[in-house]
One Martini backbone bead per residue (centre of mass of N, CA, C, O) as a GRO file, in nm:
protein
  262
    1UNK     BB    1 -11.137  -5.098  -1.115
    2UNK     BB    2 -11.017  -4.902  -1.371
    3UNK     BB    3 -11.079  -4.561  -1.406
    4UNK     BB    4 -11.115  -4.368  -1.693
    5UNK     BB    5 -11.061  -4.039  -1.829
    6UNK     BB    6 -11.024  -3.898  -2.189
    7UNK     BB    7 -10.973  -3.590  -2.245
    8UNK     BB    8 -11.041  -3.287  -2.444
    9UNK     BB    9 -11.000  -3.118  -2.766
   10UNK     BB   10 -11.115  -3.144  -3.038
   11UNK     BB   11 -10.879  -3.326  -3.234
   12UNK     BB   12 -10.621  -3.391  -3.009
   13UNK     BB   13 -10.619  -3.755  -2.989
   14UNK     BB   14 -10.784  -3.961  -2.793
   15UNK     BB   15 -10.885  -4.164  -2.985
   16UNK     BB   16 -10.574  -4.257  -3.021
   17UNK     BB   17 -10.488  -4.304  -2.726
   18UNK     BB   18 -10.715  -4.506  -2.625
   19UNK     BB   19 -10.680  -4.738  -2.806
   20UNK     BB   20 -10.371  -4.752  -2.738
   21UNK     BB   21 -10.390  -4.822  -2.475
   22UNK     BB   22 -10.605  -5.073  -2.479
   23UNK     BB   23 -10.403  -5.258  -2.609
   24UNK     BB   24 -10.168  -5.228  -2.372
   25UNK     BB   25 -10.356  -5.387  -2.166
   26UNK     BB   26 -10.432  -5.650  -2.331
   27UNK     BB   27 -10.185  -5.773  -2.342
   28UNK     BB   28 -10.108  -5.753  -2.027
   29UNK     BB   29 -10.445  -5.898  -1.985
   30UNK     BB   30 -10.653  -5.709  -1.940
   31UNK     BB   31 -10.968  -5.642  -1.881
   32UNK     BB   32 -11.136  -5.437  -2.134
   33UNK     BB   33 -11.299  -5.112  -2.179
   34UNK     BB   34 -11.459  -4.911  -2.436
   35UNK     BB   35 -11.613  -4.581  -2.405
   36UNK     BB   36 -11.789  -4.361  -2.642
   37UNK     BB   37 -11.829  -3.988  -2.611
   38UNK     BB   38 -11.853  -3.917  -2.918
   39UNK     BB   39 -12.109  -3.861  -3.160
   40UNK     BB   40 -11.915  -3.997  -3.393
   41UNK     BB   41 -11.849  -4.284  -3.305
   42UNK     BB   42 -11.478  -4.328  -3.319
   43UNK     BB   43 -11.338  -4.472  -3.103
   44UNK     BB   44 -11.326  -4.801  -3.210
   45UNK     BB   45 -11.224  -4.822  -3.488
   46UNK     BB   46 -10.924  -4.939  -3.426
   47UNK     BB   47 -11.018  -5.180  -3.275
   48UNK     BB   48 -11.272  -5.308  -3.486
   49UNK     BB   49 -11.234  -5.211  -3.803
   50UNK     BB   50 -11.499  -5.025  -3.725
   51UNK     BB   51 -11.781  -4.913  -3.701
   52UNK     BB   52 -12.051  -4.916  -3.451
   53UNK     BB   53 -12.314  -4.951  -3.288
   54UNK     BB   54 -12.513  -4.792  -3.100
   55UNK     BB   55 -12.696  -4.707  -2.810
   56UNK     BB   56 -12.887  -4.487  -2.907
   57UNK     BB   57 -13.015  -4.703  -3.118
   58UNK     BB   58 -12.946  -4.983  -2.958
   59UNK     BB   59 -13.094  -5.031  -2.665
   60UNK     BB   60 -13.266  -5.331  -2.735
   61UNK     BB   61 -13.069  -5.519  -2.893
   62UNK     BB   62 -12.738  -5.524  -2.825
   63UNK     BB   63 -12.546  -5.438  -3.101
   64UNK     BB   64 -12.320  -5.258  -2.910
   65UNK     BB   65 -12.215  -5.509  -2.818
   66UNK     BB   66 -11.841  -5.534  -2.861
   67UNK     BB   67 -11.577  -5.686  -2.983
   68UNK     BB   68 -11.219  -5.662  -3.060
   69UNK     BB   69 -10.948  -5.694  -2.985
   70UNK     BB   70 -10.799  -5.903  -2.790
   71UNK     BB   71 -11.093  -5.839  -2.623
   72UNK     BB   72 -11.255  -5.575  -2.639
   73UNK     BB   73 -11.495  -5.353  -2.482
   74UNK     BB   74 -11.711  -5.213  -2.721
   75UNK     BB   75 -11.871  -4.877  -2.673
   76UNK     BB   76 -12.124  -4.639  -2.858
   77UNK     BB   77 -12.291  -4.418  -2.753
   78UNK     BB   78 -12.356  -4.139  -2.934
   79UNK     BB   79 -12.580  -3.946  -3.149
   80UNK     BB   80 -12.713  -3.698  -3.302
   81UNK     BB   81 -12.752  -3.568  -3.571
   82UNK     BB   82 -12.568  -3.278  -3.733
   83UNK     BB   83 -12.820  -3.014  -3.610
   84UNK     BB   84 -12.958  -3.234  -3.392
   85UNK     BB   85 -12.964  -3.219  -3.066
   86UNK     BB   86 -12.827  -3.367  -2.803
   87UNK     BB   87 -12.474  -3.436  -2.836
   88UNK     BB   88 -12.496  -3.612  -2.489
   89UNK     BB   89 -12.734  -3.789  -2.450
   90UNK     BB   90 -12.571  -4.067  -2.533
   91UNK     BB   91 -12.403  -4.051  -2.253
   92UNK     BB   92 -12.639  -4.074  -2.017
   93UNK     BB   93 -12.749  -4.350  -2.160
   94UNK     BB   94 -12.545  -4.509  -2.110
   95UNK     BB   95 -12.475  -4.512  -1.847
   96UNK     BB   96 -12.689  -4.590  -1.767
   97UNK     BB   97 -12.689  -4.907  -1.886
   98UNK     BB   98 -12.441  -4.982  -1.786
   99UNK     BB   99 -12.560  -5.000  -1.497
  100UNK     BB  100 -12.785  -5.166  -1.514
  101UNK     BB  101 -12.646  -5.422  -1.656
  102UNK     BB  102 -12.372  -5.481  -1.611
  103UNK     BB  103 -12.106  -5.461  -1.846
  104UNK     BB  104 -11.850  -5.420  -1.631
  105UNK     BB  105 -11.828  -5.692  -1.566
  106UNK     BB  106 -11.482  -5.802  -1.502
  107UNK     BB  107 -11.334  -5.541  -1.537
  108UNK     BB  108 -11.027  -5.391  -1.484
  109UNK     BB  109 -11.019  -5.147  -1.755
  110UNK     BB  110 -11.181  -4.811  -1.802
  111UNK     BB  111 -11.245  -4.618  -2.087
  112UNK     BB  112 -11.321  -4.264  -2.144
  113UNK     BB  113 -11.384  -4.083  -2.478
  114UNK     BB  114 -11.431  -3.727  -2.416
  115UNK     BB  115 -11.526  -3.477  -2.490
  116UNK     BB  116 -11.445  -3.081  -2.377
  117UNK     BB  117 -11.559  -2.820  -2.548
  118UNK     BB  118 -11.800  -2.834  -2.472
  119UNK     BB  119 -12.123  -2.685  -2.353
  120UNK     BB  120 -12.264  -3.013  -2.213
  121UNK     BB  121 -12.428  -3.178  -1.967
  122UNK     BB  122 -12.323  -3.437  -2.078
  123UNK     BB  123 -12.000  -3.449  -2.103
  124UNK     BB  124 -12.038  -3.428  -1.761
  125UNK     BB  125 -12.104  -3.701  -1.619
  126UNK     BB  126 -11.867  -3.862  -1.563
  127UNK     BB  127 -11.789  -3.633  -1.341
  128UNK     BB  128 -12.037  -3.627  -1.225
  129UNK     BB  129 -12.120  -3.961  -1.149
  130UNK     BB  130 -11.863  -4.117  -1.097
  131UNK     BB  131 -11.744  -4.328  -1.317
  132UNK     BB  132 -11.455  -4.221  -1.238
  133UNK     BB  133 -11.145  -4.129  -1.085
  134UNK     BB  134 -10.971  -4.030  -1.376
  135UNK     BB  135 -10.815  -3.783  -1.538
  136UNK     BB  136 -10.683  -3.710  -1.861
  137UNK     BB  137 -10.520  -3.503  -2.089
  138UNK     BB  138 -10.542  -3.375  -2.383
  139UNK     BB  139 -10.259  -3.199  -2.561
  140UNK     BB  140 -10.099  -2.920  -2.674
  141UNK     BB  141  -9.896  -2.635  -2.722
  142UNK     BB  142 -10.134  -2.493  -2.776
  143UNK     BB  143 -10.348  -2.275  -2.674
  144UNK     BB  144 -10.672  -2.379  -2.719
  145UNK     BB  145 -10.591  -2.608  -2.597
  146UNK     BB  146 -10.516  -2.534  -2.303
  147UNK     BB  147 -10.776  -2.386  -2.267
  148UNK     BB  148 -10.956  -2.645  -2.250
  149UNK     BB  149 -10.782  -2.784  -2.029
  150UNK     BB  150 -10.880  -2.589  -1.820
  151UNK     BB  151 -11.155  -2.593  -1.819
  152UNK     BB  152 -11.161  -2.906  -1.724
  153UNK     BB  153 -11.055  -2.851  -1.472
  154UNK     BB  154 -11.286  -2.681  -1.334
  155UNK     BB  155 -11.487  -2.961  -1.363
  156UNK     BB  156 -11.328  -3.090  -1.197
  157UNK     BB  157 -11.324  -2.918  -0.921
  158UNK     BB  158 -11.653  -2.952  -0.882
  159UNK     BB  159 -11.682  -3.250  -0.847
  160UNK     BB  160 -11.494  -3.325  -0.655
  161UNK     BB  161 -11.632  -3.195  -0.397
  162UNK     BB  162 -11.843  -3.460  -0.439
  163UNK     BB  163 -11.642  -3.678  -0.507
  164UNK     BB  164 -11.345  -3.864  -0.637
  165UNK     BB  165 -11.249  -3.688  -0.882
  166UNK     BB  166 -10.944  -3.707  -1.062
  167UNK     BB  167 -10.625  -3.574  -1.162
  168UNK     BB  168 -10.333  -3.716  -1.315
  169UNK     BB  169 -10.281  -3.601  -1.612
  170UNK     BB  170 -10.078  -3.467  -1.894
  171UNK     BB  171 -10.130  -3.576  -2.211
  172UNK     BB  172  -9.888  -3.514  -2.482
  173UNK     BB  173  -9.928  -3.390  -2.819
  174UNK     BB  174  -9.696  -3.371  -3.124
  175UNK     BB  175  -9.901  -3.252  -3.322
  176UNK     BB  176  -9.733  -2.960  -3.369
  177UNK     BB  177  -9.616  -2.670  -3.475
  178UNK     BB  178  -9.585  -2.631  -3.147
  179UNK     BB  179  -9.321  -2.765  -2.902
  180UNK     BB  180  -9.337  -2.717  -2.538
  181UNK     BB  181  -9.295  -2.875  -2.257
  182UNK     BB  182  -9.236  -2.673  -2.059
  183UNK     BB  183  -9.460  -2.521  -2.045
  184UNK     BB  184  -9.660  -2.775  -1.997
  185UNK     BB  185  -9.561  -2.806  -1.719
  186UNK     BB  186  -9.586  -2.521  -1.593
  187UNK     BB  187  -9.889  -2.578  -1.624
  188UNK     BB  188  -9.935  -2.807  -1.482
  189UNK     BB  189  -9.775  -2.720  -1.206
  190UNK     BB  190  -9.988  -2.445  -1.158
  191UNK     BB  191 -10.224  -2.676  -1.096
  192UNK     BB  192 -10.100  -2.978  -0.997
  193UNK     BB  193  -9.969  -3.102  -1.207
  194UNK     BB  194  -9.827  -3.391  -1.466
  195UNK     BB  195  -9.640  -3.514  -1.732
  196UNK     BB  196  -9.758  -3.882  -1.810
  197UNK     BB  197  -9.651  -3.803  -2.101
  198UNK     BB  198  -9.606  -3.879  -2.483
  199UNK     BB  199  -9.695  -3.823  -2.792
  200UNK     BB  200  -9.567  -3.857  -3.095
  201UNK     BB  201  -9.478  -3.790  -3.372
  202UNK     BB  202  -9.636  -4.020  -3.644
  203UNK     BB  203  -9.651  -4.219  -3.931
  204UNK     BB  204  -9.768  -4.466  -3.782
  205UNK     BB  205 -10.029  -4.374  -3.722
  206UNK     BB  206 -10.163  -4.287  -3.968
  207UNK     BB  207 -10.161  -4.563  -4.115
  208UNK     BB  208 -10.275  -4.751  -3.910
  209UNK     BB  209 -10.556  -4.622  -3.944
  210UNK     BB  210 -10.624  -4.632  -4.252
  211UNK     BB  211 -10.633  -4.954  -4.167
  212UNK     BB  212 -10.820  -4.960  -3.879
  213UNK     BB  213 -10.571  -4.971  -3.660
  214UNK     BB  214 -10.336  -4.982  -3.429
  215UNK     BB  215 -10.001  -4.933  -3.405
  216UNK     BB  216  -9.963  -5.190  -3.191
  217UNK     BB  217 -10.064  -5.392  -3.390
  218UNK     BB  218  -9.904  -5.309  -3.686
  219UNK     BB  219  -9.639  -5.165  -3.510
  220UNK     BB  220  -9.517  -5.301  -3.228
  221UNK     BB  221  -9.164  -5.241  -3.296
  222UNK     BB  222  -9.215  -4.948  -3.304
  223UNK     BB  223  -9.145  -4.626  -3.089
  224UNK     BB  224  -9.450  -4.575  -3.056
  225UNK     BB  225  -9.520  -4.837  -2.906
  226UNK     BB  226  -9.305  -4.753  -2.679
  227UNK     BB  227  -9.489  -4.491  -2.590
  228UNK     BB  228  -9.720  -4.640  -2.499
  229UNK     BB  229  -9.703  -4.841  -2.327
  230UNK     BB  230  -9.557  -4.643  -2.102
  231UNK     BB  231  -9.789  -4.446  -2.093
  232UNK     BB  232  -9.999  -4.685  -1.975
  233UNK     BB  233  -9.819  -4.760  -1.741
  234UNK     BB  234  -9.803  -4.484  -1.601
  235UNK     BB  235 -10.130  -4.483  -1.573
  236UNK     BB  236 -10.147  -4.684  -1.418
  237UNK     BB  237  -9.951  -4.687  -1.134
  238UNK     BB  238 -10.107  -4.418  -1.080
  239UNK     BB  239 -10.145  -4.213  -0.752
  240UNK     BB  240 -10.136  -3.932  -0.873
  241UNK     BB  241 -10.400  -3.701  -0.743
  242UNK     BB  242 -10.608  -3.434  -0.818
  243UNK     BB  243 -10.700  -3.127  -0.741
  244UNK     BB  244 -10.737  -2.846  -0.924
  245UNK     BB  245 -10.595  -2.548  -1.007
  246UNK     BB  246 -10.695  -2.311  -1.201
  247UNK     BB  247 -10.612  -2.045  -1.468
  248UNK     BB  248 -10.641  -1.798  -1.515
  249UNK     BB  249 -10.641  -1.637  -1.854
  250UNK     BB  250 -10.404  -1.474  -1.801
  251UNK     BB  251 -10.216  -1.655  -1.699
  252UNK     BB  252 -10.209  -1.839  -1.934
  253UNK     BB  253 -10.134  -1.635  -2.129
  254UNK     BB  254  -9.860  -1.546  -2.006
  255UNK     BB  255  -9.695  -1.802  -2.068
  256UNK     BB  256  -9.714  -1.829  -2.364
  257UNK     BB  257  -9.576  -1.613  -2.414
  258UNK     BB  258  -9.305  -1.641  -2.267
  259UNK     BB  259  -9.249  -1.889  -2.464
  260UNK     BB  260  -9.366  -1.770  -2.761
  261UNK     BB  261  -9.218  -1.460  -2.748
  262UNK     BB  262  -8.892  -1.397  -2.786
   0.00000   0.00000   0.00000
């Protein structure tokens, strides 16, 4: 089973990136399951058509266990409504559970959608728990997606140490009013990664959400369509993993000047 942990900056496109990477394994014939780390519950949203029972609200009925598209195993951890309890609990119960049950039995790949720029031990678990061997960071160029991607290196550097989890690579988000691939390479290069891929500004994503499913599913001709299949394919092949070595919050920025302030 391929293991795969999707980090990154809340709102920063994880969660379409997770489900079309989903869905062009799905094509590829492999067994995917796709697990929503994120209390707002809408990972799997574009993959099933709707959002679907948590597994923190319903982990005794199991209407929690769904299929979507292609046959895709979506579940959603959940979380407490916002402004009460910890945001991570339904992170912690969802491992335990699908530990427990052996839900991922016969699954090829497995991608999990993390929030990252929380500060909540619950958030860290797929990391501490060692349930992913790779993460990627999804970010954009602007300063503060980069700033959380940094961040996020710090807790893989941490759990490395005593796991197998390592860093895969950085997939950049171009969705962004500041676009500079060449920064993004060099502080990737300076943690010790590189760039695996790149989603482009597409209105047919936009597009494809709005009717509840995948671009790959509604618009599977169009070229956002062919940079995510590459993207997926890249992210599968991947063999180049590390411990990062995050950057100092000054070197962060120092180069980030370099790079926008010409």
């Amino acid at each position: 089973m391929k293991k795969i942990c999707i980090y990154g900056k809340g709102g920063i496109g994880k969660s379409t990136t997770v489900s079309n990477i989903a869905v062009s394994y799905s094509i590829m014939g492999l067994k995917v399951a796709v697990i929503g780390c994120d209390p707002k519950a809408d990972s799997t949203r574009n993959i099933m058509g709707k959002k679907i029972p948590t597994l923190l609200k319903n982990h005794d009925n199991q209407s929690f266990i769904n299929y979507g598209y292609n046959g895709i195993l979506c579940i959603e951890a959940g979380g407490p409504p916002p402004g009460t309890g910890c945001a991570g609990r339904g992170i912690v119960v969802a491992l335990e559970k699908i530990r427990e049950d052996n839900l991922l039995e016969g699954i090829d790949v497995v991608i999990y959608d993390v929030i990252g720029d929380v500060v909540c031990g619950g958030f860290s678990s797929p990391l501490r728990e060692n349930i992913a061997d790779e993460v990627y960071i999804v970010t954009t160029s602007d300063f503060m997606s980069l700033y959380a991607a940094n961040n996020i290196c710090r807790g893989i550097q941490k759990y490395a140490q005593t796991g197998d989890i390592r860093l895969g690579g950085i997939i950049v988000n171009g969705r962004s009013s500041v676009m500079n691939i060449d920064m993004v390479g060099e502080i990737a290069g300076r943690i010790g990664t590189k760039i695996i891929g790149i989603m482009p500004m597409s209105k047919y994503i936009t597009l494809a959400e709005m009717n509840r499913k995948t671009v790959i599913e509604l618009y599977p001709n169009e070229g956002i369509s062919q940079d995510i299949k590459s993207l997926a394919k890249s992210i599968y092949d991947n063999d180049d993993r590390c411990i990062p070595v995050p950057l100092l919050d000054e070197e962060l920025e120092k180069i980030c000047q370099s790079y926008l302030f010409i």
